[in-house]
VOLUMFI-117616 format. One line per 3 residues: number of its first residue (from 1); their letters; for each residue x, y, z of N, C-alpha, C. Coordinates in steps of 0.02 Angstrom, whole numbers, plus 50000, padded with zeros to 5 digits. Layout:
<nodes>
NUM> A> X/Y/Z/X/Y/Z/X/Y/Z  ...
</nodes>
This chain:
<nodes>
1> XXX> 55559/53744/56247/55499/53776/56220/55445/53724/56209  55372/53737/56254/55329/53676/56231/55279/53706/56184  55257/53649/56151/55199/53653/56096/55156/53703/56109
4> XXX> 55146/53759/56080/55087/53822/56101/55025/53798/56079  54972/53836/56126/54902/53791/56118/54882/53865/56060  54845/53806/56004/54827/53843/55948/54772/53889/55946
7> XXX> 54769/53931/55930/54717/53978/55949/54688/54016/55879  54661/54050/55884/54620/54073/55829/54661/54141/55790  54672/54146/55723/54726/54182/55688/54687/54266/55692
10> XXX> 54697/54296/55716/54679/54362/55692/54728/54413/55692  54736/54442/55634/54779/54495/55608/54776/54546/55653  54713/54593/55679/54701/54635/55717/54734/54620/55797
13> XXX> 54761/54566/55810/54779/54540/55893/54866/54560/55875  54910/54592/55940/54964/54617/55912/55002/54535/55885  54993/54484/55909/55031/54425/55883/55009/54419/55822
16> XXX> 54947/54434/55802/54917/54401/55710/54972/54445/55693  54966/54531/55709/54993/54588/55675/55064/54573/55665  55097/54554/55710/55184/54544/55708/55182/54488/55653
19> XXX> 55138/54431/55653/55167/54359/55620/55166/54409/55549  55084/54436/55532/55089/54450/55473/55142/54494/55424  55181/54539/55497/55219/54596/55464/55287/54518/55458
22> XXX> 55295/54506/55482/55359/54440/55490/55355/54419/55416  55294/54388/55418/55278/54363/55346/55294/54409/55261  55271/54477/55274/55263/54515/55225/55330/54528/55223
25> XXX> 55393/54560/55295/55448/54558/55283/55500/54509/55229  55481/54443/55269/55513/54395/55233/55504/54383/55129  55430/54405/55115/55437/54418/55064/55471/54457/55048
28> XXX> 55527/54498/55052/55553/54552/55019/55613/54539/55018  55638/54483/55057/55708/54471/55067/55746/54437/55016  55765/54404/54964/55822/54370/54917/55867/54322/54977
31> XXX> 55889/54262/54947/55943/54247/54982/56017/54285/54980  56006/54340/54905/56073/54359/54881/56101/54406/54973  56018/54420/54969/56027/54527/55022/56063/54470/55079
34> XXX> 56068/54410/55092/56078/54388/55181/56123/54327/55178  56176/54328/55089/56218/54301/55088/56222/54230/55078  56181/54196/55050/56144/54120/55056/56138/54126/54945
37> XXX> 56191/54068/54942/56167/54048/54865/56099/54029/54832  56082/54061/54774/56008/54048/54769/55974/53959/54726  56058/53953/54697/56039/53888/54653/55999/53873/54603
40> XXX> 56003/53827/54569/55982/53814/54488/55896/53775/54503  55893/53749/54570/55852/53713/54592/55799/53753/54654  55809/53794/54657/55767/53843/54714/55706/53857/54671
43> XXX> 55662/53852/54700/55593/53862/54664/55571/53936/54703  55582/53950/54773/55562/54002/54807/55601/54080/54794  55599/54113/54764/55638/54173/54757/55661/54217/54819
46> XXX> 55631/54210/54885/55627/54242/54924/55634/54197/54989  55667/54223/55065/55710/54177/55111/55669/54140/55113  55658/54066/55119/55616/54025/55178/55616/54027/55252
49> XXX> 55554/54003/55270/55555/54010/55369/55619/53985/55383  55628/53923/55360/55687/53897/55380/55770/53919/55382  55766/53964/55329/55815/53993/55324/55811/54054/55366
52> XXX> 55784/54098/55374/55749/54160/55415/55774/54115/55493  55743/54038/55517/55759/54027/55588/55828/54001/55592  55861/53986/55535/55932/53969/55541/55990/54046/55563
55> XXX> 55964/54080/55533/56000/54161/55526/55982/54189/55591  55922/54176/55616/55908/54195/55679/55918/54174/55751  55935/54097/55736/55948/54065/55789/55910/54010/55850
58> XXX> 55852/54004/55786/55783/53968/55823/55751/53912/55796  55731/53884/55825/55704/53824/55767/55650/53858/55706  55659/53792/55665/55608/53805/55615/55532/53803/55623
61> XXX> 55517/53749/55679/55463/53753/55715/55425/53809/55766  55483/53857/55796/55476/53915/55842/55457/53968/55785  55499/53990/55719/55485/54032/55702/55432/54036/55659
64> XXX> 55408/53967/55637/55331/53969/55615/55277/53967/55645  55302/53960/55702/55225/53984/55758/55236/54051/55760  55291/54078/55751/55292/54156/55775/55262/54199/55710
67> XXX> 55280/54170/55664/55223/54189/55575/55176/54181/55602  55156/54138/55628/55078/54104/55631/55018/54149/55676  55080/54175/55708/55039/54217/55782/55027/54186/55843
70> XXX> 55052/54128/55852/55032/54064/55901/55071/54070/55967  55142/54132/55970/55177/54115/56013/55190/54180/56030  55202/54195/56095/55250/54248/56117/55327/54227/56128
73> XXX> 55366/54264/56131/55439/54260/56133/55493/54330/56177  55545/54316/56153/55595/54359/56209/55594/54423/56151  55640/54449/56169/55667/54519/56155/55713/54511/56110
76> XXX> 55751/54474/56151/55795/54452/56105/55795/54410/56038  55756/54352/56062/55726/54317/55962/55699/54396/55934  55646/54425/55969/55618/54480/55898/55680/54515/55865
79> XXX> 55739/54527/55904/55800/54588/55875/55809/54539/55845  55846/54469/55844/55869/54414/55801/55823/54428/55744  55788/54415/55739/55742/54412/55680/55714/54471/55627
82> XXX> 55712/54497/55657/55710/54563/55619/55785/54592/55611  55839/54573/55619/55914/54557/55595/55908/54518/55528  55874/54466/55548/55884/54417/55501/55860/54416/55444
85> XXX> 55791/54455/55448/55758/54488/55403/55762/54552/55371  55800/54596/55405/55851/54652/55371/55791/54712/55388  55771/54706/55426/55704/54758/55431/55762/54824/55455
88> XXX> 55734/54876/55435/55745/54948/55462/55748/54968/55546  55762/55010/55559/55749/55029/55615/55685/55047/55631  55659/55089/55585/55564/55092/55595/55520/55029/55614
91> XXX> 55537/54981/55566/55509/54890/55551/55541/54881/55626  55581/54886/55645/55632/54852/55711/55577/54881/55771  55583/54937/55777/55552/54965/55827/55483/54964/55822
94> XXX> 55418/54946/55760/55361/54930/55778/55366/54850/55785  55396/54820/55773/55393/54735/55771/55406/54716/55849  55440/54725/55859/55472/54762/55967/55417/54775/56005
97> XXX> 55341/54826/55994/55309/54867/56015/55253/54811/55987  55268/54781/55927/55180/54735/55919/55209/54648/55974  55260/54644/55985/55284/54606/56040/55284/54628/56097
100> XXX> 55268/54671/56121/55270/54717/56204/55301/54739/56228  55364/54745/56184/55426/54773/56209/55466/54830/56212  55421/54901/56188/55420/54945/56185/55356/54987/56224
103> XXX> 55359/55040/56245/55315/55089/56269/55251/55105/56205  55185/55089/56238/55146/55075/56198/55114/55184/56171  55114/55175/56100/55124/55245/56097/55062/55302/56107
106> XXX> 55066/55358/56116/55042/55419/56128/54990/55419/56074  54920/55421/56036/54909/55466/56003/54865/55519/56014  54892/55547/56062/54877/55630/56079/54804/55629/56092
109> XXX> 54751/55597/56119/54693/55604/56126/54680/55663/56170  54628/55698/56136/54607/55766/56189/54673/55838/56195  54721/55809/56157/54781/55848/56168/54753/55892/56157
112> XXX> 54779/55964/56184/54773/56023/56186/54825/56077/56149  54818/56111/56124/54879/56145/56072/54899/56205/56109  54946/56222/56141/54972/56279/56188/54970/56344/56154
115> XXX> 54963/56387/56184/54982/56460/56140/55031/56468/56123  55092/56433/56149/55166/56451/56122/55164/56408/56062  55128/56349/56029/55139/56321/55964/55083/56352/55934
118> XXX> 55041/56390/55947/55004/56425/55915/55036/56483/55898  55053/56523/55951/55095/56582/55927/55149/56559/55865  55171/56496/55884/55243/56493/55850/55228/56478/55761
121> XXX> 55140/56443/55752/55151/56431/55682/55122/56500/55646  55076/56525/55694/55039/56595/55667/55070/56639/55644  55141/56634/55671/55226/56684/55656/55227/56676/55599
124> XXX> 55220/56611/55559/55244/56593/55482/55189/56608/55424  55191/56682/55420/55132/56681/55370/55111/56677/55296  55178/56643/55291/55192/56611/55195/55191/56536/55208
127> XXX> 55196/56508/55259/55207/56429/55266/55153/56413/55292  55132/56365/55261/55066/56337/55303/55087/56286/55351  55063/56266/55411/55072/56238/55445/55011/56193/55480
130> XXX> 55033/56149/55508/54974/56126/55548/54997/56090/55627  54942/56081/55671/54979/56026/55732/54943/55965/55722  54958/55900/55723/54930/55843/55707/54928/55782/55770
133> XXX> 54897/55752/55775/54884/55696/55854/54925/55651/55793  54934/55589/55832/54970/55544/55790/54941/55498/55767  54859/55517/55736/54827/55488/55694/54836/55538/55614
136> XXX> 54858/55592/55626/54869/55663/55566/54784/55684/55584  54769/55679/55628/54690/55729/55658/54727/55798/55652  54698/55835/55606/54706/55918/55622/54687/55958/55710
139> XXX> 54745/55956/55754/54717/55997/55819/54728/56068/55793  54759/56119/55755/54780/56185/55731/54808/56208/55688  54777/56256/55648/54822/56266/55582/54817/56335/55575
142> XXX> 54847/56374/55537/54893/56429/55528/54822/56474/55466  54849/56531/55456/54800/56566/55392/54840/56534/55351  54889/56534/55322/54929/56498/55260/54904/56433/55258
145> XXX> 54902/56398/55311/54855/56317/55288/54804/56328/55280  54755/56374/55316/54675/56376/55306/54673/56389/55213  54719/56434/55222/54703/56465/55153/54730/56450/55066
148> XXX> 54761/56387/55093/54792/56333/55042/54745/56276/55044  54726/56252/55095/54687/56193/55106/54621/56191/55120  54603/56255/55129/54545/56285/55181/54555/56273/55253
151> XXX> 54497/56302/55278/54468/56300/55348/54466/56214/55397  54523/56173/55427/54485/56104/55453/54428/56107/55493  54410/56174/55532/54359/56182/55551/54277/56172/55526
154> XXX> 54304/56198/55472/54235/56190/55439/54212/56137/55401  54251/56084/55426/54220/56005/55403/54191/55970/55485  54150/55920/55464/54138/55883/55527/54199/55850/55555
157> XXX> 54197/55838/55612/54264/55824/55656/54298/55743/55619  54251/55714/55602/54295/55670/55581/54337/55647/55499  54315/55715/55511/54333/55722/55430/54405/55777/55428
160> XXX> 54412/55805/55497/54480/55856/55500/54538/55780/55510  54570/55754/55453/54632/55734/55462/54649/55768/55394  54726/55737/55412/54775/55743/55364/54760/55700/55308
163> XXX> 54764/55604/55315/54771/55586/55256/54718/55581/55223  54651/55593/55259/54573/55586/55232/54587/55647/55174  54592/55707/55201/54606/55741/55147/54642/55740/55104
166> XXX> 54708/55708/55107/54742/55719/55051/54716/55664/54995  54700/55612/55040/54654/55552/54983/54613/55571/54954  54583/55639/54964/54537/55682/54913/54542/55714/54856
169> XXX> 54620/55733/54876/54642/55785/54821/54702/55766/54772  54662/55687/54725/54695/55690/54687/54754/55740/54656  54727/55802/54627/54771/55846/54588/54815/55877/54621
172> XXX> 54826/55863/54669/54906/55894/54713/54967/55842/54659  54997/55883/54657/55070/55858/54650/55097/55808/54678  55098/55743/54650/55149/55703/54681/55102/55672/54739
175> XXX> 55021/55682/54726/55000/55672/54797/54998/55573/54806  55007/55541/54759/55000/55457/54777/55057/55441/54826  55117/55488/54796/55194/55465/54846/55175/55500/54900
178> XXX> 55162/55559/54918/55150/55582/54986/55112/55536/55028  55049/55517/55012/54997/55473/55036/55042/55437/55045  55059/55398/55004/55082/55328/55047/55122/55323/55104
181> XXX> 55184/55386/55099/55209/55390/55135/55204/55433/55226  55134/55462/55217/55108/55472/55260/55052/55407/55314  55026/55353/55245/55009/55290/55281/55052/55269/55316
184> XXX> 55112/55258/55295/55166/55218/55327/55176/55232/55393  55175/55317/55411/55199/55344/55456/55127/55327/55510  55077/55340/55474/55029/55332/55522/55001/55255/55554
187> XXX> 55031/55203/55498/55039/55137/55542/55066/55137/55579  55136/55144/55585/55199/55153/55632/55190/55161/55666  55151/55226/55700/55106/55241/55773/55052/55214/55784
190> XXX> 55003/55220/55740/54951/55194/55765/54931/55089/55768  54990/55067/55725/54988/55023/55749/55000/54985/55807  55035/55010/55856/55059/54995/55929/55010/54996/55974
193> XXX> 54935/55026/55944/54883/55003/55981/54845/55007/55950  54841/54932/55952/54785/54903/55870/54696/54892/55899  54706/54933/55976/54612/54928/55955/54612/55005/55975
196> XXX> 54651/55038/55944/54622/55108/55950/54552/55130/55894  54507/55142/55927/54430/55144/55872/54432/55215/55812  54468/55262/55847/54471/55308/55776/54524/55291/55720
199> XXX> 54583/55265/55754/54631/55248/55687/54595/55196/55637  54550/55153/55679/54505/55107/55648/54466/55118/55586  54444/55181/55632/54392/55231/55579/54415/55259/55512
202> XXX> 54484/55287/55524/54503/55335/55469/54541/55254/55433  54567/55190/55447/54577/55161/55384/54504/55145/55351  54470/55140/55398/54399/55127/55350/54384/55173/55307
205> XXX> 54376/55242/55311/54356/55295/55259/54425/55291/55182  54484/55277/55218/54509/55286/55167/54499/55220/55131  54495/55155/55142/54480/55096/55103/54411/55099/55075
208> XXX> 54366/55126/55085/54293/55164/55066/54291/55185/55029  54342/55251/55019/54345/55305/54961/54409/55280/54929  54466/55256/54932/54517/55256/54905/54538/55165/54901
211> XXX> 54502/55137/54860/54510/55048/54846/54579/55018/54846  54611/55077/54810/54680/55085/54750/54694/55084/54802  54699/55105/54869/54774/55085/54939/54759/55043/54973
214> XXX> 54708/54986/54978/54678/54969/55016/54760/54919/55026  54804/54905/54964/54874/54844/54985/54899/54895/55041  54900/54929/55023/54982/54975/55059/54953/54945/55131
217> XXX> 54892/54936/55159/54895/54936/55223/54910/54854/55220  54885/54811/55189/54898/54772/55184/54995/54746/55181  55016/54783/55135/55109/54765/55125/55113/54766/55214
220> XXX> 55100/54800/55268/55116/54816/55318/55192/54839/55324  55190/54908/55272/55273/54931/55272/55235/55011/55326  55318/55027/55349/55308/55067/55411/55332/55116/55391
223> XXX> 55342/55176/55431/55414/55233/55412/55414/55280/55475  55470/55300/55497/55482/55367/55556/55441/55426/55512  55407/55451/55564/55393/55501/55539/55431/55567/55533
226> XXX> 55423/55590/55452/55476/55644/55441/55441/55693/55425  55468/55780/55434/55419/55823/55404/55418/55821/55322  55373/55850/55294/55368/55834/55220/55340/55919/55205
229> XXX> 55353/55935/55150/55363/56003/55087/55331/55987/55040  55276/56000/55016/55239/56008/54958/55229/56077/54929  55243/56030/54853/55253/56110/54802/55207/56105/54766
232> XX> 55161/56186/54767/55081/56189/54745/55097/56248/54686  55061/56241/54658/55037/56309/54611/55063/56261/54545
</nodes>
C-alpha cells in the first residue's frame, strides 16, 4: 500500500462521508463490547484507531487514512471493519455503498404511482396511508391521510414530504422518536448519493426550522426502513 496523495477533507465526498461515519462509529464502541481490557491507565473510553486496525486486520496507518477520507480500499477491509466496529447490518450496508460497493440507490424521481397502489390504499378507509419516493416526498395519499394530516396537495411541492411535516407538528405523540427515526431511515437511502440536490434541500429546511436535530445528522446513525403506526387522538 503506497502513501495516498493528500487531498482536501470534505464530508459531503462519499470518502469524507464513510471516514466520518468510521469515526462517529468508533465512538460508540468500549473495549469491553470487542473483548479488549480497559485498564487503570486508559485515558480513552472508547476503541482507538489502533485497536479498530488491529481487530480488523490493517495497519494503523491504512486505517487512519481511511478516517481521514484519503484512501479507497477493498471490500473486504470495509466488511473487516465495520466487524470490527460492530456496526449493524444497516451501518454495514451504507458504509459498503459510501465505498462503491453496493448498487447506488433508487430515490424514485418522477416515479409514478400505479392505479393498483392507488386502488390498493383508497381500499383502507380508516387507515391513512401514503406512497413516499425515498426522500419521504408525498407521491399519494388516501382520504384517511388527507383527512388526519390534510391535503399534501395543497402545500407547495416542496413542502409535500414526510419529515418536513412531521418537524412541524410538534404535538403528535411521541413525534421527537418518530422523527428521528425516520431521519435515520432517510440517510440510509439518501445517503448513497450524496449530491442528490433535493435530499440536500429537505436537510436544509429541517436544520432551518428544527436546530434541536441539526446532531442527529451529524451522529451519522442509519436504520432499514420499517413501516411505523402512530397513535392520534
Amino acid at each position: 500500500m503506497g502513501r495516498p496523495q493528500r487531498t482536501r477533507r470534505m464530508d459531503a465526498s462519499p470518502n469524507g462521508e464513510l471516514g466520518a461515519r468510521l469515526r462517529a462509529a468508533r465512538a460508540l464502541v468500549t473495549p469491553a463490547d470487542v473483548g479488549l481490557a480497559g485498564g487503570r491507565r486508559r485515558r480513552a473510553a472508547r476503541l482507538r484507531r489502533e485497536e479498530v486496525a488491529a481487530l480488523a486486520g490493517v495497519s494503523v496507518a491504512w486505517y487512519t487514512w481511511l478516517e481521514q477520507g484519503r484512501v479507497t480500499t477493498s471490500r473486504q477491509v470495509i466488511d473487516a471493519v465495520c466487524r470490527a466496529l460492530r456496526m449493524g447490518p444497516a451501518a454495514h450496508r451504507y458504509a459498503l455503498s459510501l465505498a462503491g460497493f453496493s448498487p447506488e440507490a433508487s430515490l424514485g424521481d418522477g416515479a409514478a404511482v400505479g392505479q393498483g397502489t392507488r386502488a390498493l390504499i383508497d381500499g383502507w378507509p380508516h387507515t391513512a396511508a401514503v406512497v413516499t419516493d425515498g426522500r419521504f416526498d408525498v407521491l399519494a395519499s388516501n382520504a384517511a391521510h388527507r383527512q388526519l394530516w390534510g391535503d399534501p396537495d395543497a402545500l407547495p411541492p416542496p413542502r409535500r414530504n414526510v419529515l418536513l411535516h412531521l418537524a412541524s407538528s410538534p404535538a403528535l405523540w411521541n413525534a421527537e422518536a418518530l422523527l428521528r427515526g425516520l431521519y435515520e431511515q432517510f440517510r440510509a437511502v439518501t445517503g448513497q448519493v450524496p449530491d442528490d440536490a433535493r435530499a440536500a434541500e429537505i436537510v436544509h429546511a429541517l436544520t432551518e426550522e428544527r436546530p434541536d436535530v441539526v446532531h442527529w445528522w451529524r451522529c451519522r446513525a442509519v436504520e432499514d426502513f420499517r413501516p411505523t403506526t402512530v397513535a392520534v387522538g
